[in-house]
C-alpha positions in Angstrom: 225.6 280.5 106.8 225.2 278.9 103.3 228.2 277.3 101.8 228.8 275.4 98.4 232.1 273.9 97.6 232.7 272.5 94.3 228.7 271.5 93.5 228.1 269.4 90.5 224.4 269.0 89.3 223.3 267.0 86.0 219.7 266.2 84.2 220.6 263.0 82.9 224.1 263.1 81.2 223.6 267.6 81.2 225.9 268.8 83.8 223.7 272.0 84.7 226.1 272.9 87.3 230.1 272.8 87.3 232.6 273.1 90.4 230.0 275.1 92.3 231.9 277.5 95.1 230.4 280.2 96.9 229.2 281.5 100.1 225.9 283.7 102.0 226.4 285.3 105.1 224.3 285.6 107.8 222.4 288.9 106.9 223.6 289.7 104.0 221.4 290.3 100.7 223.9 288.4 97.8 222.7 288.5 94.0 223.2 285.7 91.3 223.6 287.4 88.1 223.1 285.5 84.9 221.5 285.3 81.3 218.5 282.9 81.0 220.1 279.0 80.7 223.0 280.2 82.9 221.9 277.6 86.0 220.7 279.9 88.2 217.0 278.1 88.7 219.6 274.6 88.7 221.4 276.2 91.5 218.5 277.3 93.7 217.2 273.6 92.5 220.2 272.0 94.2 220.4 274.1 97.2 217.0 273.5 98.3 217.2 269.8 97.8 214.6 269.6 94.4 217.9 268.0 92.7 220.6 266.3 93.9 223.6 267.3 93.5 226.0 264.9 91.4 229.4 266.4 93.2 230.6 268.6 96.1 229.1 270.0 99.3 226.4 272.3 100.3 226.6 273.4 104.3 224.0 275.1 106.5 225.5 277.2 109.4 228.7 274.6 109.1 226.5 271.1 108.7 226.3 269.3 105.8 222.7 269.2 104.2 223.8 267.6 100.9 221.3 265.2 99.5 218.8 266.3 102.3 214.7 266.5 101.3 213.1 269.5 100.8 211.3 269.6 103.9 213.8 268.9 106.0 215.4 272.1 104.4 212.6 274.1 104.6 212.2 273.0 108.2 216.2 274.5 108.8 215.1 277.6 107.6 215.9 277.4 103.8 212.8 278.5 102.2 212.8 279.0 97.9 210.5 281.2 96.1 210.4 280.1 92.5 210.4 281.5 89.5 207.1 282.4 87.4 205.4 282.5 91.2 204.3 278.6 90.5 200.7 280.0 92.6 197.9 277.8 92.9 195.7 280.6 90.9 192.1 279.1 91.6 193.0 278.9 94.9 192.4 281.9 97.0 195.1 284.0 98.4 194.9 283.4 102.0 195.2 279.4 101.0 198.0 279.9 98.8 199.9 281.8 101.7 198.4 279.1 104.3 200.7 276.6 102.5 204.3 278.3 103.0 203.9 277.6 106.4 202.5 273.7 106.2 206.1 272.3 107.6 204.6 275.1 111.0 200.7 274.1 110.6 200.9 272.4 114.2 202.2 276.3 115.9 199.0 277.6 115.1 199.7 280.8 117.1 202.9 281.7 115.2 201.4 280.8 111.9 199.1 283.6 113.0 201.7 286.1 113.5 203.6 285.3 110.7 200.4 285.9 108.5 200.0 289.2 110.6 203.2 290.3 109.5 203.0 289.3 105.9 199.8 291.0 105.5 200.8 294.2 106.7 204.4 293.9 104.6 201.7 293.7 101.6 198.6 294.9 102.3 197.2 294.7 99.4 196.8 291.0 99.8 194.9 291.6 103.0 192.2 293.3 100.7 192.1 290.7 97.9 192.9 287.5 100.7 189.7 285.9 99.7 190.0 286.7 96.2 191.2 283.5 93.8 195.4 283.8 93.6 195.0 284.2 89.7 193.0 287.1 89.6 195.4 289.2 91.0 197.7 291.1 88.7 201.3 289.9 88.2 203.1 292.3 90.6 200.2 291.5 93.4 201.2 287.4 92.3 204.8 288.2 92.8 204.2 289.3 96.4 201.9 286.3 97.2 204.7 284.2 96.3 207.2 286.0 98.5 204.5 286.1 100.8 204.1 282.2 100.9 207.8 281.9 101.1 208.3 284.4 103.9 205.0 281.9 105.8 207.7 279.1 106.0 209.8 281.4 107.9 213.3 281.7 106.1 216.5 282.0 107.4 217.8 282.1 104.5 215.5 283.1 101.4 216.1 282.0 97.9 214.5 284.4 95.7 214.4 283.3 91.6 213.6 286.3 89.1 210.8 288.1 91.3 211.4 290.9 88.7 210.3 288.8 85.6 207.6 290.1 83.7 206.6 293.3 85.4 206.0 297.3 84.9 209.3 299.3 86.2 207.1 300.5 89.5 206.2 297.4 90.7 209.9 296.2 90.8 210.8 299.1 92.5 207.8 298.2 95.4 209.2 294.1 95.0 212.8 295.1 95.8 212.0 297.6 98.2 210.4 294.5 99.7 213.3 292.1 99.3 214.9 295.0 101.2 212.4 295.1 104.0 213.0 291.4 104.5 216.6 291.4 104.5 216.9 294.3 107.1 215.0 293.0 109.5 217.7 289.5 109.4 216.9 287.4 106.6 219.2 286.3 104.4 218.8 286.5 100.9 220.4 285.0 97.9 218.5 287.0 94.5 218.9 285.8 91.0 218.1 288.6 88.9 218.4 289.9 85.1 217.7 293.2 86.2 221.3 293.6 87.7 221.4 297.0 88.5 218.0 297.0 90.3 219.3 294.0 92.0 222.4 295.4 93.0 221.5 298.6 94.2 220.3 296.7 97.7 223.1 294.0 97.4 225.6 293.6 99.4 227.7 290.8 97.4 226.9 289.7 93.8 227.9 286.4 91.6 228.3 286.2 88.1 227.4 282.5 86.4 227.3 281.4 83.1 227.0 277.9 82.0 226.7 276.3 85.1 230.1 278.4 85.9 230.4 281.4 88.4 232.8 283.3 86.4 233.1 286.4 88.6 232.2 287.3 91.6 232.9 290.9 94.1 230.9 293.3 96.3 228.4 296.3 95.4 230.4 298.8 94.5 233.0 296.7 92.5 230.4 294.7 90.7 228.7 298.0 89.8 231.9 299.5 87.9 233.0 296.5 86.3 232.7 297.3 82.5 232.2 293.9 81.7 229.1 293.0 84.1 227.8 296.6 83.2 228.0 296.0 79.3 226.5 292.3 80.0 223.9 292.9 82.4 223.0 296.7 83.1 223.3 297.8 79.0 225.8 300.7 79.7 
């Protein structure tokens, strides 16, 4: 589905990214593990077209999209939900989840039913919809902004640290989410610190550091490793 081959990225004369390779496939949940700095936010950056990347190819279901806008990406069905929920917090919730789904605003009926289904995957937010964004408490923010990324109607989800900052409970609801989303066919690529949350429900995981992926492997294998257990899951 997604497919990076030797992807450069700079801010200015910083490369961010270096020799970029990797893959998602259709369905599957993969997890970019990494330290903060590593280039994971840079990555997501690049793949969703917020930078350009200086080197290299990024595909989408075998067609290059390198260099192409954001909204044309978010139109294919690449859809990013940042990192510290970037919310408009005086704006109610409903709004805020309204605007995931501007590139759809003219299929009025499916906007509908995508809002349908996004309330009732959180529906907490279908109590507090007219409520301002930033009144809600971080974990109910997190799931606005998952639910404004799920209102543009992914293909392929990029999820950035939608465990950062909250109580152990309300991860476990967030991934449970992720989940969700990913079993009924969305593909997912998560970049997590919490690496053994993460990878409980992966199916793949990366390792980068320095702009680098320096290891890569399934579940299971990533889950034994003594080096990405000591680095990332303190054991």
């Amino acid at each position: 589905m997604l497919k990076l081959e030797n992807v450069d990225a700079k801010y200015d004369s910083f490369k961010a990214l270096d020799g970029v390779s990797m893959s998602v496939e259709q369905g599957e949940l993969v997890v970019l593990l990494g330290a903060n700095g590593a280039g994971k936010s840079t990555l997501f950056n690049t793949i969703s077209g917020l930078l350009k990347a200086s080197a290299g190819k990024i595909s989408l279901n075998g067609e290059d999209v390198t260099g192409r806008k954001p909204s044309a990406l978010v139109q294919a069905g690449v859809v990013q939900c940042p990192e510290g929920r970037k919310l408009f917090p005086e704006m109610s919730v409903l709004k805020n989840l309204w605007l995931g789904g501007y590139v759809h605003r003219r299929d009025k009926a499916g906007m509908k039913k995508t809002l349908e289904h996004v309330l009732a995957m959180f529906p907490i937010l279908d109590e507090k919809k007219d409520q301002p964004a930033g009144s809600l408490s971080g974990g109910q923010q997190q799931m606005v902004a998952i639910g404004r990324a799920l209102m543009g109607r992914p293909k392929l989800l990029l999820l950035d640290e939608p465990s950062l900052g909250l109580a152990p409970l309300v991860v476990k609801q967030v991934f449970e989410a992720v989940q969700t989303i990913n079993k009924e066919g969305t593909s997912v690529l998560l970049a997590e610190q919490n690496a053994f949350a993460a990878l409980k429900i992966a199916t793949r995981a990366y390792v980068m550091e320095n702009g680098r992926l320096v290891m890569e492997g399934d579940r299971d294998a990533m889950l034994g490793n003594e080096e990405v257990r000591k680095a990332y899951i303190g054991a």
